[in-house]
N, C-alpha and C positions, 0 to 999 in steps of 0.2 A: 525409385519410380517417382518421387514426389518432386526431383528437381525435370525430370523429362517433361512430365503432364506440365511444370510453371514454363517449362521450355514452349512447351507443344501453344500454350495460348499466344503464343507473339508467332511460332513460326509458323501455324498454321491459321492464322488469323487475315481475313480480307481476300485479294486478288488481284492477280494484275491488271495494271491499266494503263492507260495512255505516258503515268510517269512512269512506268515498271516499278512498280512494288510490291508489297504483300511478297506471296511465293514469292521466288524463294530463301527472299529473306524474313530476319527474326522481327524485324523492325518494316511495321504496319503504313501504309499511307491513307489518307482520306478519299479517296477517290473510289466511288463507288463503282458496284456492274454497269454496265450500260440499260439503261432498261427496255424492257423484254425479253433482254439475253445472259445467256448462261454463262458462265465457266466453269469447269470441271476438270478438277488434278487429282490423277489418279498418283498419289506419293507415296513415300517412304520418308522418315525422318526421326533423327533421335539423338543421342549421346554416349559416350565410353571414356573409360580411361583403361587401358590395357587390354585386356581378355573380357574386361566386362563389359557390355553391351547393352543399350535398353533401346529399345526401336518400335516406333508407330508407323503402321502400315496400310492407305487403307483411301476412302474418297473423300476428297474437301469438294464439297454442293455451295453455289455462291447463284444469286439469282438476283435479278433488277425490276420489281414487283411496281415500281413506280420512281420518277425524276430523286436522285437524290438518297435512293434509298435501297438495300443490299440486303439480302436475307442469308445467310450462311447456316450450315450444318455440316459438321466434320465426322463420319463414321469410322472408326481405327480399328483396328487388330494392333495388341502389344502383343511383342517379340522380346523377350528376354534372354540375356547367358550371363552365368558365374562359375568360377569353379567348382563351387559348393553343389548347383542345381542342375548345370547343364544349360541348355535352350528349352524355352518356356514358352507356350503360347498363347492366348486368348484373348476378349475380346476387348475391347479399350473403353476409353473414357468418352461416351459421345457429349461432343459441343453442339450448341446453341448458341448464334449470333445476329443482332441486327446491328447494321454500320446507319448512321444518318449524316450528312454529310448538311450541317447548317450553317456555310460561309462558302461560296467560290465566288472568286473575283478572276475571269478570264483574263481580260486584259492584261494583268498584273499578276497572272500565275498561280495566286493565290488560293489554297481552299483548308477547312478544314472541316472535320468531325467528330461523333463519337463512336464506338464502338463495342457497348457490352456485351460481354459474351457468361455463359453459363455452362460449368462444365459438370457433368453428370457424373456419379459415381457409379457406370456400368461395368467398370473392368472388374473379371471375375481372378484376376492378380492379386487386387486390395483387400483388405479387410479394413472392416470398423469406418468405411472411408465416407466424407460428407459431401455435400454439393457445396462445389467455390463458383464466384462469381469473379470475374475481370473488367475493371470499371477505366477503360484509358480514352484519352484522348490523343491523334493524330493529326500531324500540320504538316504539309506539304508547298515547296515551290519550286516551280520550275522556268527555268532557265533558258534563254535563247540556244540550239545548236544541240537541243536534248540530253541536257543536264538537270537531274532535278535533285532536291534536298527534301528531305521529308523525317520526321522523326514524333516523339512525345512522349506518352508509356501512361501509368498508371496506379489506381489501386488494388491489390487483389485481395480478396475474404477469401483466406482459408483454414476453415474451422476444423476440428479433429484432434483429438490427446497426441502433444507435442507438436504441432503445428500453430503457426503464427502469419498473421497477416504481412502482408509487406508491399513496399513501391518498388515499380520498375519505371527505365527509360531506356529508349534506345534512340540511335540517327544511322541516319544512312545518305548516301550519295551514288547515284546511280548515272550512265552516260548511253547513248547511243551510240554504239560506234558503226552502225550501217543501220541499215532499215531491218536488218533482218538480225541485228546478235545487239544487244545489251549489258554490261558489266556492272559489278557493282562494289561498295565496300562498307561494313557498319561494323560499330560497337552497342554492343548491350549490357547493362548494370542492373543486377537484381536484389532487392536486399534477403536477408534470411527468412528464409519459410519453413523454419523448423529450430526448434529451443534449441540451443547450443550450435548451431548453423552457422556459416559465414555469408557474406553476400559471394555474387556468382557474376562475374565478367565474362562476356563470350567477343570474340571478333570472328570474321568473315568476309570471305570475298565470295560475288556469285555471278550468275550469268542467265542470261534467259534467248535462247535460238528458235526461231523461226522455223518452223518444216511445213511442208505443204500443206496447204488448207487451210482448216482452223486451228491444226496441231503444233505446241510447242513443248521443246526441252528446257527442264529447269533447274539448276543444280548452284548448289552453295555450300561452305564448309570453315569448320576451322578451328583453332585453340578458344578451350573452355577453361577457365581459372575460378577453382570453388574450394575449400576446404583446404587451403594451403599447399594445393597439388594441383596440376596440370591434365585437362584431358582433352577430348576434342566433341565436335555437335559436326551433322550432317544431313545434307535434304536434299530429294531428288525429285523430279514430277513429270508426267507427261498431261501437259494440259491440252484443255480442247473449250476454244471459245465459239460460241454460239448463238 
């Protein structure tokens, strides 16, 4: 669980926006809500290799309280399976986030941010477990023809017997391919967040579709490389901007 929850702060961190980022990839951009208005994805998202499975399930709250600035709140339900226990369920790890976005240069595409986020130790799965904190920064630019680039990562604190702090980065690259469907593709690099640990490379492609209204499909996926074996990370969402 401790590499999903380091998963969950990048994949379910931000929102989409005019570059398409955040959902539903792992890798974050600076671009805040619009303010006054909402978004909200109702998701799924998590990790396996085989038969084992670790899944957050549940509502990402993203809000534009003022110019420049995003308020986030992630509520989850974990979903667990191993051979050992079966399918497991309860409540998850709730986040706490504000994005502030202190550089956009229109003209020139340019913006950036920061984005710390606080993750709670509610899930009644854990034991012994602390509150981490995610301290990254987010740089985004975009591109004539709706291409954009956005990437950056972080520090995380996470405290707890056999646990250890570590940096992450990610990038991404994302494209319009109509007005109504978006693609995308990223690499993420994590270091070890746990004594005796490897670091944790994930890649991904993803997409985000347009449906009537305010409502959009979100879905991204792909090979997870941790522990000198292979598995795979996936995220799906029905968002509603507002």
């Amino acid at each position: 669980m401790k590499r999903v929850r380091a998963l969950a702060a990048l994949a379910l961190a931000g929102a989409a926006a005019p570059a398409v980022a955040g959902p539903p990839y792992l890798t974050d951009d600076p671009v805040p809500t619009d303010t006054g208005h909402w978004e909200i994805y109702g998701f799924t998202g998590g990790e396996g290799r085989g038969s084992t499975v670790d899944d957050e399930s549940g509502v990402d709250l993203n809000y534009g309280p003022a110019k420049g600035v995003q308020l986030t709140a992630t509520l989850p339900l974990a979903i667990t399976h191993d051979r050992a226990a079966g399918w497991r369920a309860a409540t998850g790890d709730v986040e706490l986030a504000v994005k502030y976005r202190f550089f956009h240069d229109e003209r020139r595409g340019l913006s950036a941010a920061v984005f710390p986020r606080v993750i709670l130790p509610t899930s009644t799965l854990g034991t012994n477990e602390k509150t981490r904190v995610l301290l990254p920064l987010w740089i985004g630019k975009d591109f004539a023809g709706g291409t954009s680039l956005f990437g950056g990562g972080g520090y995380a604190i996470n405290p707890g017997a056999g646990n250890r702090n570590f940096w992450q980065a990610a990038v991404a690259l994302t494209h319009d391919v109509s007005e109504e469907m978006s693609v995308g593709a990223e690499v993420t690099q994590q270091g070890t967040d746990i004594v005796g640990g490897t670091a944790q490379t994930r890649a991904g492609i993803g997409s985000i579709m347009k449906l009537r209204g305010p409502c959009s499909l979100l879905r991204s996926g792909g090979p997870t490389w941790a522990d000198h074996r292979a598995g795979y990370h996936f995220y799906a969402a029905l968002g509603l901007n507002l």
